[in-house]
N, C-alpha and C positions, 0 to 999 in steps of 0.2 A: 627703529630708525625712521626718520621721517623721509617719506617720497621725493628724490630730487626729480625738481622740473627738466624739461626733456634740453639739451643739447638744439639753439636753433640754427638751423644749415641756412646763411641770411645770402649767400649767393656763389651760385655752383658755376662754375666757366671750365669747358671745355680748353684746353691750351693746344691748337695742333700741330704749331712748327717749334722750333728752337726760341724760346723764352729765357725769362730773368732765371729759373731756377734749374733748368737743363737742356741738353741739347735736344730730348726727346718728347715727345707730347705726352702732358700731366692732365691731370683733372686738378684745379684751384678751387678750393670750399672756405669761401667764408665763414666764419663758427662764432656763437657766441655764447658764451658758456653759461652764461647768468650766476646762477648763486654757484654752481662747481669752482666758479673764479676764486672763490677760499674755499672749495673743498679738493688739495690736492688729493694723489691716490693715498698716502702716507694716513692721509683723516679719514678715510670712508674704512667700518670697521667691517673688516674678513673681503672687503672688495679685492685684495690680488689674488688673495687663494680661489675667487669663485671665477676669477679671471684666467686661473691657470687651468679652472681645472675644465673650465670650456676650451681654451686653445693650448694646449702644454707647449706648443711648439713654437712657442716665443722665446720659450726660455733659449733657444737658437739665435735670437734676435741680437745682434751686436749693438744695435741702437750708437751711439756717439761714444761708448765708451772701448769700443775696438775689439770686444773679444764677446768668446759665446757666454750670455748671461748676461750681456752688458745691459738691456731691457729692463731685467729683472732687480739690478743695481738702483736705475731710474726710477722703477713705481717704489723699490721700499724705501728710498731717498723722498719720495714724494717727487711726482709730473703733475702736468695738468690733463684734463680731459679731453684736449685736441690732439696731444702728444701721442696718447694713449691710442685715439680713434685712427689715428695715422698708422701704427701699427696694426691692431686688428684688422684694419682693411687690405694692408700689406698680405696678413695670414691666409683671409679670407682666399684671397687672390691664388694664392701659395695652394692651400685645399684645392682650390678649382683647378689647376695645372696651369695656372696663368703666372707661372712664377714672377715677382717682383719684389726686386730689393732698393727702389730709390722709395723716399718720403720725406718732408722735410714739413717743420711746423715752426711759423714765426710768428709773435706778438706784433699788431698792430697800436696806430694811438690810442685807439678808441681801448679803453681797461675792460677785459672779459672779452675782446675780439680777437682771432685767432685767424692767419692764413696758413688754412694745410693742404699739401698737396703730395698724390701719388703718382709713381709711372702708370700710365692709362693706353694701353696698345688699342681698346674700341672705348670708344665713347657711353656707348650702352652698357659693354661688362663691367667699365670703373662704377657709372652711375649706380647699377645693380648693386655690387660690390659696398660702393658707400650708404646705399640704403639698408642693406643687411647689417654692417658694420656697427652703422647705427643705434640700429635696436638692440644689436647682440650688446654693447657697451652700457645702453640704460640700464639692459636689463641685469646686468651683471652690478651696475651701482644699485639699484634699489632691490636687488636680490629676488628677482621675479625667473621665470623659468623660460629658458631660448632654447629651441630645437638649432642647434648648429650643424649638423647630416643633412637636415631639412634647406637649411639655410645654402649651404655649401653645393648642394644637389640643382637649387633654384641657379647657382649662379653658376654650376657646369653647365646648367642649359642654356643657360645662356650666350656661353662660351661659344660653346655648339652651336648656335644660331648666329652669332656676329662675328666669331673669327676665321680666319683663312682656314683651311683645311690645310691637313699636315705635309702633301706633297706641295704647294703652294708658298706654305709656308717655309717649307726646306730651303726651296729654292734663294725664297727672298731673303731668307740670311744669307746664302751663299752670295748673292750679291753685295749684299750689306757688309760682309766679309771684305769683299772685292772695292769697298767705298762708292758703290750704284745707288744712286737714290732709288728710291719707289713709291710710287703713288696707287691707291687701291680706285678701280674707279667704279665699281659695282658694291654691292652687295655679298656679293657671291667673291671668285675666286678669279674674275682677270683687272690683273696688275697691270700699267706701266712700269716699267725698268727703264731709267733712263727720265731726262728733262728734253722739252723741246723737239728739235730734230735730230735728238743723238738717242732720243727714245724704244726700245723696243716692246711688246706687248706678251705677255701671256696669259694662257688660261688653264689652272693645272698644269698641264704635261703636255700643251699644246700653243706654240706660237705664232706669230704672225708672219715665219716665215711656212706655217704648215699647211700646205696648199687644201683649196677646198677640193679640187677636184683630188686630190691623190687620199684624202679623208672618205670620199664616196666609192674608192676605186678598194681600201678597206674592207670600209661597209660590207662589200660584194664577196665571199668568199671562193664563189664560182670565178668570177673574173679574175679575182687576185692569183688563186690557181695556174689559171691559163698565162700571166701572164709573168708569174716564176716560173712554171714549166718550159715557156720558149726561153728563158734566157741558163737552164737546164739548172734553177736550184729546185734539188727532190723536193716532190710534193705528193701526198699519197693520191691514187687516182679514185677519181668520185665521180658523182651523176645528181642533177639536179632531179626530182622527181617531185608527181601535185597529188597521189594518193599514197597509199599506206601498201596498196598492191602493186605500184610501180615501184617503191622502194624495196621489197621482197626481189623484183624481179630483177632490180640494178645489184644487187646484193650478191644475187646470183651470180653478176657477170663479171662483176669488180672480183671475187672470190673472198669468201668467208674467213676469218671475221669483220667485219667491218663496224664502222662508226655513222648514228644518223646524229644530226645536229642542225638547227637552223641556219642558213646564207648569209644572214648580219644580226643575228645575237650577240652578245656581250658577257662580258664576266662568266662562261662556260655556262649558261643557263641554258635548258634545253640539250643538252648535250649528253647521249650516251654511249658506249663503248664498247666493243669487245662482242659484239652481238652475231651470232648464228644460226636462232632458230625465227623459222617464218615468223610465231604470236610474239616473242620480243621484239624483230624488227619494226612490226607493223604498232605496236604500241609503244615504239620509240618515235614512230613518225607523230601520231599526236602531241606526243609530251612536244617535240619539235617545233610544230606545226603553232605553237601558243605562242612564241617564243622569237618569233620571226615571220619575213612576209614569205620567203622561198625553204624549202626542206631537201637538204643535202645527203647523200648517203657514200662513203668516201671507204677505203682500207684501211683497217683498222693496223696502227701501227705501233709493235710492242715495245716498250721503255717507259720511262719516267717522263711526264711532262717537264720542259723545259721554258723560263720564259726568258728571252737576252733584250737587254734594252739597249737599243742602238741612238745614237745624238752625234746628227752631224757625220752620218757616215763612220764613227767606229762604235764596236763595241762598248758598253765603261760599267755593266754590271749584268750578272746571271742567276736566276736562280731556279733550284729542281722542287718539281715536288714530290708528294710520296702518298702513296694512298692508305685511305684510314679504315681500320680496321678494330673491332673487338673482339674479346674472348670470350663465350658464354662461360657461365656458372650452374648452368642446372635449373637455375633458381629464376633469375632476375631476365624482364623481358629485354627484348633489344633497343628501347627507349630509354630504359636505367642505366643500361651497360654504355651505351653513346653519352649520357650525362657523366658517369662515375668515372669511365676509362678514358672521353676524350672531352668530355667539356669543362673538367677540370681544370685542365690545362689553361697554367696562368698567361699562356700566349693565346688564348683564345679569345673571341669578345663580340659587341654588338656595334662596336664601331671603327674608325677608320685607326684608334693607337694602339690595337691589338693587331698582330702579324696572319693570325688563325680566327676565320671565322668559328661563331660559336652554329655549334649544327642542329638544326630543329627539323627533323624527321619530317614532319606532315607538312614542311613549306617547299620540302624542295622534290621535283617528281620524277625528277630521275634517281634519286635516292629509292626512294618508293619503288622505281621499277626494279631498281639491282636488288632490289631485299626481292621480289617477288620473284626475280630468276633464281633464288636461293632456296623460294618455297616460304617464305620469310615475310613475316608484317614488322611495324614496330611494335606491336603488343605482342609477339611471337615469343616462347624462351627456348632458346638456342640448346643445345645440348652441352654439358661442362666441356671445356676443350676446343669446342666448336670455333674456328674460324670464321669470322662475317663477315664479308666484303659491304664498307657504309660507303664509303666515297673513294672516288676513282680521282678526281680534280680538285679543285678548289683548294690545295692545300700548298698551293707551288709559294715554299718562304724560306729553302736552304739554298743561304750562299754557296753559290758554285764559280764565282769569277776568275777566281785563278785556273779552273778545270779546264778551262773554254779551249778545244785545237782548235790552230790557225785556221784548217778548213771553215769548218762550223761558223769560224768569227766571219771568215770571205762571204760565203751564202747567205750568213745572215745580214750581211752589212751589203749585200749586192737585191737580194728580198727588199729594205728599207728603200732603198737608190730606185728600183725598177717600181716600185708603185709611188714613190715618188715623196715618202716623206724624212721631214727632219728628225723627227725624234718619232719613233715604233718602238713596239713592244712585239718581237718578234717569237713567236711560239714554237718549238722543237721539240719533236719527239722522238729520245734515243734512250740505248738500253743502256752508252756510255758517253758521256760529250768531249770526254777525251780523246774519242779518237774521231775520223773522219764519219759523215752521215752512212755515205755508201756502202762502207763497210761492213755497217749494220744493219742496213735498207732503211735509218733515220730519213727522216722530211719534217718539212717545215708546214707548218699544218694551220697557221693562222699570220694575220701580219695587223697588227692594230695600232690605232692612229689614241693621241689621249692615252698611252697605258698608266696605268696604277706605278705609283714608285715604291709604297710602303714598304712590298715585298722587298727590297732593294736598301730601306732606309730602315727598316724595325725587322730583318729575318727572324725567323726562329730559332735558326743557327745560322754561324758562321757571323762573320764582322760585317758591319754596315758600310754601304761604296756610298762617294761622297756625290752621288747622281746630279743633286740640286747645282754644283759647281761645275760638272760637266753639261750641263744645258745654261748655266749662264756663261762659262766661257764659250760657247756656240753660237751665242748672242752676239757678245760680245769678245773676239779674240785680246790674249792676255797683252798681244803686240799692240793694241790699240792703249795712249795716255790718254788718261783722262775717258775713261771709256765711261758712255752714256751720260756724260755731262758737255753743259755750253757754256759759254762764258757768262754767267750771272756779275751783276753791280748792284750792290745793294746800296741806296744812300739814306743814313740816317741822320734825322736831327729836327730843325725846326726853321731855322734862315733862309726863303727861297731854295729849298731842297728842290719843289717842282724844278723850280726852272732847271737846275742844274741835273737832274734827271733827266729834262729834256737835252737840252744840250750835249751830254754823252751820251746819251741815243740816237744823236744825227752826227755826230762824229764817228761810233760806231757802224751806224749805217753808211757811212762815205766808206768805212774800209772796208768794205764788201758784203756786211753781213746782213740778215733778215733779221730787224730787232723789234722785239714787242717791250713795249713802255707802260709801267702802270705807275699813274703817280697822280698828285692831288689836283693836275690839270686836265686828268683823264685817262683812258686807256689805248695803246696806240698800236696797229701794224705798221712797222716802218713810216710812212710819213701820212697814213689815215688813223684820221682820230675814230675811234670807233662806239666810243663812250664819253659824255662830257663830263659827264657826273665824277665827282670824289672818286679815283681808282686807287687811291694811297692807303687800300685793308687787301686783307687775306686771300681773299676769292678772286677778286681781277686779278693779280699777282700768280695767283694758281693756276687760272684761266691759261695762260700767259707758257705754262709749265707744264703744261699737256697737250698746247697746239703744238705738230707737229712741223708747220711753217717757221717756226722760232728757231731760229741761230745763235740769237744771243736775247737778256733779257735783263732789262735795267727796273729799277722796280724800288720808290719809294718807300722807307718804312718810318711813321712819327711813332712818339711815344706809346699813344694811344695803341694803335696797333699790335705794337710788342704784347703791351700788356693783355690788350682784349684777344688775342689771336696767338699770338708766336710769330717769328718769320714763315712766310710762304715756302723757303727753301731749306734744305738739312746745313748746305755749306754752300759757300760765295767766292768766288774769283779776286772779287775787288769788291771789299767794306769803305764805305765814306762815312765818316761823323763831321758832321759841320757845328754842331755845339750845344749846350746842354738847358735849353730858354722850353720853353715851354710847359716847366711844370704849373704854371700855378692853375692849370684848366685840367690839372689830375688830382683833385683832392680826392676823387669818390676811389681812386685807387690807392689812396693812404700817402701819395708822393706829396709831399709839402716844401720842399725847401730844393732847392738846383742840386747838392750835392746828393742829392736819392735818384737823379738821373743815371747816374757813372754806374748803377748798377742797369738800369734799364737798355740804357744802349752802350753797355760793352756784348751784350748778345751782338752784337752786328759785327763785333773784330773778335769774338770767340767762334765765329764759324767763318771766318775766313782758313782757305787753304791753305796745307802747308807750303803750297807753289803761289800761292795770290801774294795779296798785297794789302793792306790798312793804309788809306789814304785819309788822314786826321788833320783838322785844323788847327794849329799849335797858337794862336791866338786865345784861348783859351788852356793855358796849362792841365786842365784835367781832362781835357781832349787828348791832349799830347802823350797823358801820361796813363793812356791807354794804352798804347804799344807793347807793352809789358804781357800783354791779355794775348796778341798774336802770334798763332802756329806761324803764320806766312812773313814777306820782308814787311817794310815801315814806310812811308815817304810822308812828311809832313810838310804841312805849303802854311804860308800867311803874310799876306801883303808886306809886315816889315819884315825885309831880307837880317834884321840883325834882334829880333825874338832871341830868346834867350834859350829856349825846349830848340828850337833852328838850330841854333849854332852848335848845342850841345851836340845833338845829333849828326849833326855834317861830320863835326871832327872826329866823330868814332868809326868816319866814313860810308854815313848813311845818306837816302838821298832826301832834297829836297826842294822846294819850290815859294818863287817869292817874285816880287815884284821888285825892281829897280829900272828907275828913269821911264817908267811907264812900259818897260819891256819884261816881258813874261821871263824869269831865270832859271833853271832845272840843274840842280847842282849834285853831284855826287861828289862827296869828301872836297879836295881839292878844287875836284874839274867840273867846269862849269860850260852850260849850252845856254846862249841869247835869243830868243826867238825872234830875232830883228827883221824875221820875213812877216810876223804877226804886228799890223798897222796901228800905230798907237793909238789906246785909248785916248778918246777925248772925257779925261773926270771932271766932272763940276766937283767944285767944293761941297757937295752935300753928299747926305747917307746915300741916296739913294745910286750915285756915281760912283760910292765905296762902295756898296753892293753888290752891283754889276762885276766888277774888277772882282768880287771877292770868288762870284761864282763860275766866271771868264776863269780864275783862275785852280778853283779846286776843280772845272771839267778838264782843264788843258792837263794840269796835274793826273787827273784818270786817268784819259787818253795814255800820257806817258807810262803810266803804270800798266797799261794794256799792250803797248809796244806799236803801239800804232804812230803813222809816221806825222814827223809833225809836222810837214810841207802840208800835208792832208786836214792836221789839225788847223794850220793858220788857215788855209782855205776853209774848214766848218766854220768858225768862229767868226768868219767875215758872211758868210752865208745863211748863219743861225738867221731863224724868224724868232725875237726877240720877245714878241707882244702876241704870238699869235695871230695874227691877223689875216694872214694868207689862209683866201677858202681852203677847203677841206673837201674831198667826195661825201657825202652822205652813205650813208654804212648804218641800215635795218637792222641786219642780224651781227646778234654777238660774236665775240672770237670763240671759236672753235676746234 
């Protein structure tokens, strides 16, 4: 079989808000297939079988035909090569635990071009993704050899390197659940939740309501102590000490057995247990001592570790751990026996989606020390029978939430309150958490700011609590509408949009709100221009969407933008289409003729809300007859009050807006409002006096749709600065 030439990827675009082909961010790959253009799969000989037998797991693949196998329907029908690649990238994605099931593949003008595109959650893992893809599909038509383990390993690390991390990620669906936008604003793991000033922030399992000082009060486990002790939740009694002989000698006095452990370590590192003799103590202090900047020596307190995560003052998940231990055989050292008996275990692992650390003998030194009070190395072999105590901690992943007594839950949820934070991962050590601490001489032995959720979200036993939704309702209460959203305006089209972007963002600004304006005459805090330049793409608009001064946020979108970017927002308040002119300056995006707009900008009335509103131009019938496309209500305006998409609409008792005898008219079904307090226009007979009226009258039209009053509106509309012309302050720095 002769070498087919390679697949050219002629231009890769990033999509990051709500576009023509979803509401979520794709990657879009230009493809040009070259001679593959007549070579469907049906003609390349033994290509599906060598397809199937790199990825089997297409045969899953529903593809357009609706059921499992549907995929495999399509190659032996014959697809083409873009089709094809849109799936293995899908699979690709799927191996790496980036699950993805959107992709869609369309023919362009141009014969042998191909627009395909996938759901793309990072930028970087689609692009991985589709470079692997790639090859894996050449090589699979010219029957060359692809390491796909290798392939699929490349793009877990990469995963691993650009996506949220899993407690992060919990959450932000549980918002996404709850309909909260969010925006990533690092690298790493802290999110916005929330647009504007209805914004909140996190990082992992810590928010911006999480005080720094009650984070440093933490840190301190000496302080933290003292200052559960005075408000009397048990705490075992301890003694800070700076050598290895004052901790023998506090050990002494506290009474044997006791625990040494560092002052502000983390993840139980440095920490050991149960100790009574002088050479353990004293060589528990070094291990300690590494570990942290103070060395703690406390009563050692018998039970199971406990760890309860408190949010917002109550409880909402617990879990025990349990210590690990092996069996000798006679035979096998205590290194083998830790691999065969406990790191087998398929909840074990080397990173954050396994519940159970995997345990490696020579990295951890309190490990090291508990074998030596045994008598024990890991090269040691235990006797058949033999009992070995490996680890005392680090294993705490059984759900215990329903176990939790009311006591326990008070102490611990009054621990969180008195050092002062909002979400702890409160530490207990009891032999039962069913009943009261005292009972047992239980205490509370740690109080941590940032705790781990996995334990809570992937246990080893027991059911998983839905933690992520208990720290976004925290955030934000379930009584709050519209929780972490502002009133967003989105206006799309091509006909003096600026202006009318402006204009309802100084109408909005008269009703009382703080409104950032991005649009083609620049980008605005309420009434300072802060940018002159073109603000009508992606990034001003986002700008705009992360200041925390924004109340509300009106925000141009042309064609262009759609296509090069997505919208800036998930969902919108109030969608504007003023009409469908501008394509002929989009060839290079395949748009040729006005009716390939109707797919371009109905993104802008497919993310409006199911409480917003689609404010359409009905002068244009295929403006009108977008209404169809909105979750939310409909209002269509256009200067003749007797349009025929108008009339349609009033009578089925929808609202509308129009002109007559030069007064602005707002009609719902029957009943109609004159805005005879708004000064008539004076129109010259020419376009540019039709203009004005048209854009006078799709902002008054917003406004209404906003609910804002129209005494308010006729006063904007007299007060609008028209041309711009009124100074402005000068404004260095950008919005922030």
């Amino acid at each position: 079989m002769t070498k087919k030439a390679d697949i050219q990827l002629q231009r890769i675009r990033y999509l990051r808000g709500p576009n023509i082909w979803t509401y979520r961010p794709v990657l879009e790959v230009w493809l040009d297939l070259g001679e593959l253009e007549d070579h469907p799969s049906n003609q390349l000989p033994g290509f599906n079988e060598r397809l199937l037998k790199m990825l089997p797991a297409l045969l899953e693949h529903h593809c357009g035909v609706g059921e499992r196998g549907g995929f495999i329907q399509r190659l032996e029908g014959g697809t083409w090569a873009g089709h094809i690649l849109e799936h293995v990238v899908i699979e690709l994605l799927n191996l790496a635990r980036m699950p993805t099931g959107f992709g869609q593949t369309r023919s362009t003008s141009q014969r042998g071009v191909y627009r395909m595109v996938f759901r793309a959650r990072d930028e970087s893992v689609a692009r991985t993704a589709l470079a692997e893809g790639h090859r894996l599909l050449m090589a699979a038509i010219n029957n060359e050899p692809f390491d796909v383990d290798a392939a699929v390993a490349r793009l877990c690390e990469k995963v691993d390197d650009c996506y949220l991390g899993p407690s992060t990620a919990h959450i932000v669906g549980a918002a996404t659940d709850r309909g909260i936008p969010h925006i990533r604003l690092n690298a790493g793991n802290l999110v916005q939740l929330g647009y504007g000033a209805s914004q909140r922030r996190i990082w992992t399992a810590e928010t911006e309501l999480t005080s720094a000082i009650a984070e440093g009060i933490a840190g301190d486990k000496d302080l933290t102590k003292k200052l559960l002790s005075s408000v009397g939740v048990p705490v075992p009694e301890g003694q800070v000490v700076a050598s290895a002989a004052e901790a023998w000698e506090a050990a002494q006095d506290i009474g044997l057995p006791v625990v040494v452990k560092p002052t502000d370590g983390n993840h139980g590192r440095g920490v050991t247990m149960d100790l009574s003799l002088q050479a353990d103590i004293e060589a528990a202090f070094d291990v300690a001592s590494k570990h942290g900047s103070e060395v703690i020596v406390e009563r050692f307190v018998r039970g199971n570790e406990h760890r309860l995560l408190v949010v917002g003052g109550r409880v909402v998940a617990a879990a025990r751990g349990e210590i690990a231990w092996v069996t000798g055989d006679g035979v096998s050292t205590v290194e083998k026996l830790v691999d065969e008996q406990l790191n087998t275990d398929p909840r074990r692992g080397l990173n954050e989606d396994f519940p159970l650390n995997l345990l490696v003998l020579a990295e951890d030194e309190a490990v090291l020390l508990d074998l030596q009070r045994q008598g024990l190395s890991p090269q040691a072999v235990p006797a058949a029978g033999r009992q070995v105590l490996i680890q005392r901690n680090g294993n705490v992943a059984i759900d215990c939430t329903d176990q939790v007594h009311p006591d326990v839950e008070h102490a611990v949820a009054l621990a969180a309150r008195v050092v002062g934070l909002d979400i702890a991962g409160v530490d207990v050590v009891a032999e039962d958490i069913s009943k009261p601490l005292a009972e047992q001489r239980g205490a509370v032995v740690e109080v941590n700011a940032g705790p781990g959720l996995l334990m809570h979200l992937k246990p080893a036993v027991g059911s998983p609590r839905p933690v992520g939704r208990a720290i976004v309702d925290h955030l934000f209460p379930e009584t709050e509408t519209g929780a972490g959203r502002i009133p967003i305006i989105g206006v799309a089209g091509s006909q003096d949009t600026q202006t009318i972007s402006r204009l309802v963002a100084w109408l909005v600004h008269l009703s009382g709100r703080r409104v950032g304006l991005a649009c083609r005459d620049g980008l605005f805090l309420d009434r300072r221009r802060v940018e002159s330049t073109d603000s009508a793409r992606f990034e001003p608009a986002h700008r705009l969407l992360i200041n925390r001064a924004v109340q509300a946020a009106v925000i141009e979108n042309g064609a262009e933008s759609i296509l090069r970017d997505g919208l800036a927002y998930d969902r919108c308040h109030i969608g504007v289409v003023t009409d469908f002119e501008g394509w002929k300056s989009l060839a290079h995006h395949d748009v040729n003729e006005a009716d390939q707009m109707v797919k371009v900008l109905r993104t802008q009335v497919d993310v409006v809300l199911p409480d917003g509103v689609a404010v359409l131009h009905a002068a244009d019938a295929r403006v009108a007859d977008l209404a169809s496309l909105c979750d939310g209500s409909v209002i269509l305006y256009a200067l003749d009050g007797k349009n025929e998409k108008l009339a349609a609409h009033r009578a089925e008792g929808g609202r509308v807006a129009f002109m007559r005898d030069d007064h602005v008219v707002l009609a719902t079904g029957h009943s109609e409002t004159v805005m005879s307090n708004l000064r008539r226009t004076r129109v010259r007979n020419d376009e540019q006096g039709l203009a004005r009226q048209r854009v006078q009258l799709a902002a008054v039209t917003t406004a209404w749709a906003m609910g804002i009053s129209l005494d308010l509106v006729a006063a904007g509309i007299e007060t609008f600065d028209w041309d711009l012309r009124q100074p402005r302050p000068a404004v260095a720095k950008a919005v922030r």
